[in-house]
C-alpha positions in Angstrom: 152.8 -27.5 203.9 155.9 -29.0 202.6 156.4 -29.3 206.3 153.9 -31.4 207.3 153.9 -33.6 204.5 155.2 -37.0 204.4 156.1 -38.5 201.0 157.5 -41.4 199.8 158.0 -42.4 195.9 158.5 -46.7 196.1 159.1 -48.7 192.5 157.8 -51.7 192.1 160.9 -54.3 191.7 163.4 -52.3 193.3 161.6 -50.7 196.7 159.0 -53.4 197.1 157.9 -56.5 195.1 161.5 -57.4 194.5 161.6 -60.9 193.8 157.9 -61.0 191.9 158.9 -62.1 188.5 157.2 -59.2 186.5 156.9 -56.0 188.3 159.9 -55.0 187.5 159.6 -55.3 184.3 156.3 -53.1 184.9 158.2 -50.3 186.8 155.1 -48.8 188.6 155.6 -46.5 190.8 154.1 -46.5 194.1 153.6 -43.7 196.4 152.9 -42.9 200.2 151.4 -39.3 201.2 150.8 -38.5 204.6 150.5 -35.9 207.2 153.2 -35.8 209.8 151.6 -34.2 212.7 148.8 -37.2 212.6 150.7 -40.2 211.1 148.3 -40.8 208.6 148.7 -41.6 204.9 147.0 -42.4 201.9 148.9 -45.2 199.7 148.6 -44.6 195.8 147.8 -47.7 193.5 148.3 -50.0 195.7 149.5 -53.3 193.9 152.2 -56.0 193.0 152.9 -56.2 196.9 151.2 -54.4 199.5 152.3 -56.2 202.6 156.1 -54.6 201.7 154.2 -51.3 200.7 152.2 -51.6 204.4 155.8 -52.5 206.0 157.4 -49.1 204.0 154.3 -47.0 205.9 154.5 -48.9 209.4 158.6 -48.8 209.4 158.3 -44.6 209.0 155.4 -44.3 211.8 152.4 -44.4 209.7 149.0 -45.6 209.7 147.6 -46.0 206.0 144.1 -44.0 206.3 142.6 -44.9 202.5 144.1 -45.3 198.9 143.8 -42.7 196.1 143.3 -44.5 193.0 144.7 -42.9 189.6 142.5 -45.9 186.9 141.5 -48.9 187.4 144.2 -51.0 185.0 145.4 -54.2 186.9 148.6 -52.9 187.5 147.8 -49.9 189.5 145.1 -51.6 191.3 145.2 -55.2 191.1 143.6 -57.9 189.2 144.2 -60.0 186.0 146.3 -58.9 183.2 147.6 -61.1 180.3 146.9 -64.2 182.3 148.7 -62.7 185.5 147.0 -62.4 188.7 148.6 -59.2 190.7 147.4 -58.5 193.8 145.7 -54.9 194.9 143.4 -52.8 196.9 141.7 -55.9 197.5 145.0 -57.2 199.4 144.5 -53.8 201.6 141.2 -54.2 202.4 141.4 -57.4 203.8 144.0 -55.8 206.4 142.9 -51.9 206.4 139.4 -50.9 206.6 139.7 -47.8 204.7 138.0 -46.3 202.0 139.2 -46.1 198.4 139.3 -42.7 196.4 138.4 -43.3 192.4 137.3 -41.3 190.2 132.8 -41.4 189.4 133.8 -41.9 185.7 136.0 -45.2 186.6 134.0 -46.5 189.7 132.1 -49.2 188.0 135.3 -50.0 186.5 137.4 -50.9 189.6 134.6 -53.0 191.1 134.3 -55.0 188.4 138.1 -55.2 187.6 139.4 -55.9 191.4 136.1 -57.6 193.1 135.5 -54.1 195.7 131.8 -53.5 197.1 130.1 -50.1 195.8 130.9 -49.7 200.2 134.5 -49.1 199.9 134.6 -46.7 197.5 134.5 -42.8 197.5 133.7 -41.7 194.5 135.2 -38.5 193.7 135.0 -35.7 190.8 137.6 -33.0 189.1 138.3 -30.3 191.5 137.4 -31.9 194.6 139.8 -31.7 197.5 140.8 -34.2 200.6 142.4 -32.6 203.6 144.7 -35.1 205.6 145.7 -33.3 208.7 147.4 -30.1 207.7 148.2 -32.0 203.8 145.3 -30.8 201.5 145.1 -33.0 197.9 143.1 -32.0 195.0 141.9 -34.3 192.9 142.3 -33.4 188.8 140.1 -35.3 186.5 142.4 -35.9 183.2 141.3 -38.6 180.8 142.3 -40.7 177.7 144.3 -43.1 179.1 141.3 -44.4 180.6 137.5 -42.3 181.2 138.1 -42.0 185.2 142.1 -41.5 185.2 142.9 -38.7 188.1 145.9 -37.0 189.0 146.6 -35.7 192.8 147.7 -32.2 193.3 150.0 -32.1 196.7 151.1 -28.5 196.9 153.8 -28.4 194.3 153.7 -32.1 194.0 151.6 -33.7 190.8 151.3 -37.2 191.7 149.9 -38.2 187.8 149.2 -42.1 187.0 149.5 -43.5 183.7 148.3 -39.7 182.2 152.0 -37.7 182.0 154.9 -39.7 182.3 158.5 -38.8 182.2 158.8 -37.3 178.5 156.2 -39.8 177.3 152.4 -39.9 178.1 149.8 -42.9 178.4 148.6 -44.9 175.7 145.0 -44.2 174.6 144.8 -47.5 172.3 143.5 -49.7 174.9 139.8 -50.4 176.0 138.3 -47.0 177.2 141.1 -44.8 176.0 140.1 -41.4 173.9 142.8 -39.8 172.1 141.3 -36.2 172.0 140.2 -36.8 175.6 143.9 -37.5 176.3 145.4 -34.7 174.0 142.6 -31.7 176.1 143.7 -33.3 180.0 147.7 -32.7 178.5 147.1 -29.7 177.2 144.3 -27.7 179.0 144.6 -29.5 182.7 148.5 -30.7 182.9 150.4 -28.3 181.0 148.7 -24.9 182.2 150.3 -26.4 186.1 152.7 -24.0 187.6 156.2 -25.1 185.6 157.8 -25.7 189.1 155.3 -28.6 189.5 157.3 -31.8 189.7 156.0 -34.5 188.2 155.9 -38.1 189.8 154.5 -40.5 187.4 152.9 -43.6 187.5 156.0 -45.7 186.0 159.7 -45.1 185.4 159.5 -45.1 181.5 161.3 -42.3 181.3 165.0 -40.8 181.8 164.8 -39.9 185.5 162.3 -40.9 188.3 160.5 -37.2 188.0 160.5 -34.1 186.3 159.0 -30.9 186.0 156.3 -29.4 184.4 158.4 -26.9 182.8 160.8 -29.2 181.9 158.1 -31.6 180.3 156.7 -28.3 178.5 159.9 -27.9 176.7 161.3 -31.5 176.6 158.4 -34.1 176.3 157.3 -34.3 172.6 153.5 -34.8 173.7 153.1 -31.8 175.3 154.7 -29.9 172.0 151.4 -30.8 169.5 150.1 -27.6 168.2 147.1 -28.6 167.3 144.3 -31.6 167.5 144.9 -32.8 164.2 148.7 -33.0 164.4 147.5 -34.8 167.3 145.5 -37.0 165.7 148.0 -37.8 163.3 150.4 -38.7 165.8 148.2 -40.9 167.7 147.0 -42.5 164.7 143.5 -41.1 164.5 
């Protein structure tokens, strides 16, 4: 597969959205998958600036074919945050007729945080799977950080939103986040991945741009919690 795929890691300040006066300061990633035989891609969390994102796709040959979205927070999807309007999948839409995939559990969510129509989305589950041309994605349910947050499986590629970052994880003390929810998608979806899997995480919080599974098994303190309660009493529970 590795030969067919196309994909491109973009952060938000530095790739695109370089003169916007707070996504650097953000440091989302962004992320292009595609298939190379057909030119298609899916963008990931679109936001910040998705005309440059669009430009990044259309420069390398590539026609963007739908958006996978990892949770529905502002700054992965568009919206208002703290008084800031950033723009999103509603920016794409108005260019790309495409559908958007989001998790059931954070559907309601998007639409009422970004402004989409029940008609764009594609409301996926844990464990379902999207082919694009010869590049097969599964789709791994893993909240906390939020109800609906997904990770994409891309062969040995773990493309994983706000849930596992670079020796840190998400927080789970905002609006619909769920500690234990958090600490059993680390430790019973995540961390059971092959330990070649590299990690590509939804911002640059951490030492290097990704990782490894294996790595984060033995380096990242959240994925070394024994038990629940120690769990608990690190997250403040």
């Amino acid at each position: 597969m590795s030969e067919a795929l196309y994909f491109r890691q973009l952060l938000a300040g530095r790739q695109v959205a370089v003169n916007h006066p707070v996504a650097g300061q953000m440091a989302n990633f962004l992320y292009l998958i595609g298939d190379q035989a057909s030119r298609q891609a899916l963008v990931v969390d679109p936001a910040w600036d998705v005309a440059s994102l669009l430009d990044v796709a259309t420069a390398d040959g590539y026609e963007i074919a739908g958006a996978l979205i990892t949770h529905y927070h502002p700054d992965h999807v568009g919206g208002d945050m703290f008084g800031l309007s950033i723009e999103g999948v509603g920016r794409l839409l108005e260019s790309h007729d495409v559908p958007l995939y989001v998790n059931k559990h954070e559907a309601d969510g998007l639409k009422q945080v970004t402004g989409v129509a029940e008609g764009d989305l594609k409301r996926m589950e844990g464990g379902d799977r999207l082919t694009l041309g010869e590049v097969p994605i599964r789709f791994l349910h893993t909240p906390g950080h939020t109800p609906g947050s997904q990770c994409f499986l891309v062969g040995d590629r773990l493309v994983a939103g706000d849930t596992l970052f670079v020796q840190g994880c998400g927080r789970v003390d905002l609006p619909g986040g769920d500690p234990d929810a958090m600490y059993a998608s680390l430790t019973q979806v995540l961390a059971k991945l092959p330990p070649e899997t590299v990690l590509y995480p939804g911002h640059h919080y951490g030492p290097s741009e990704t990782s490894t599974i294996g790595d984060e098994l033995s380096q990242n303190a959240y994925l070394r919690i024994r038990s629940l309660d120690d769990w608990r009493m690190l997250m403040g529970g």
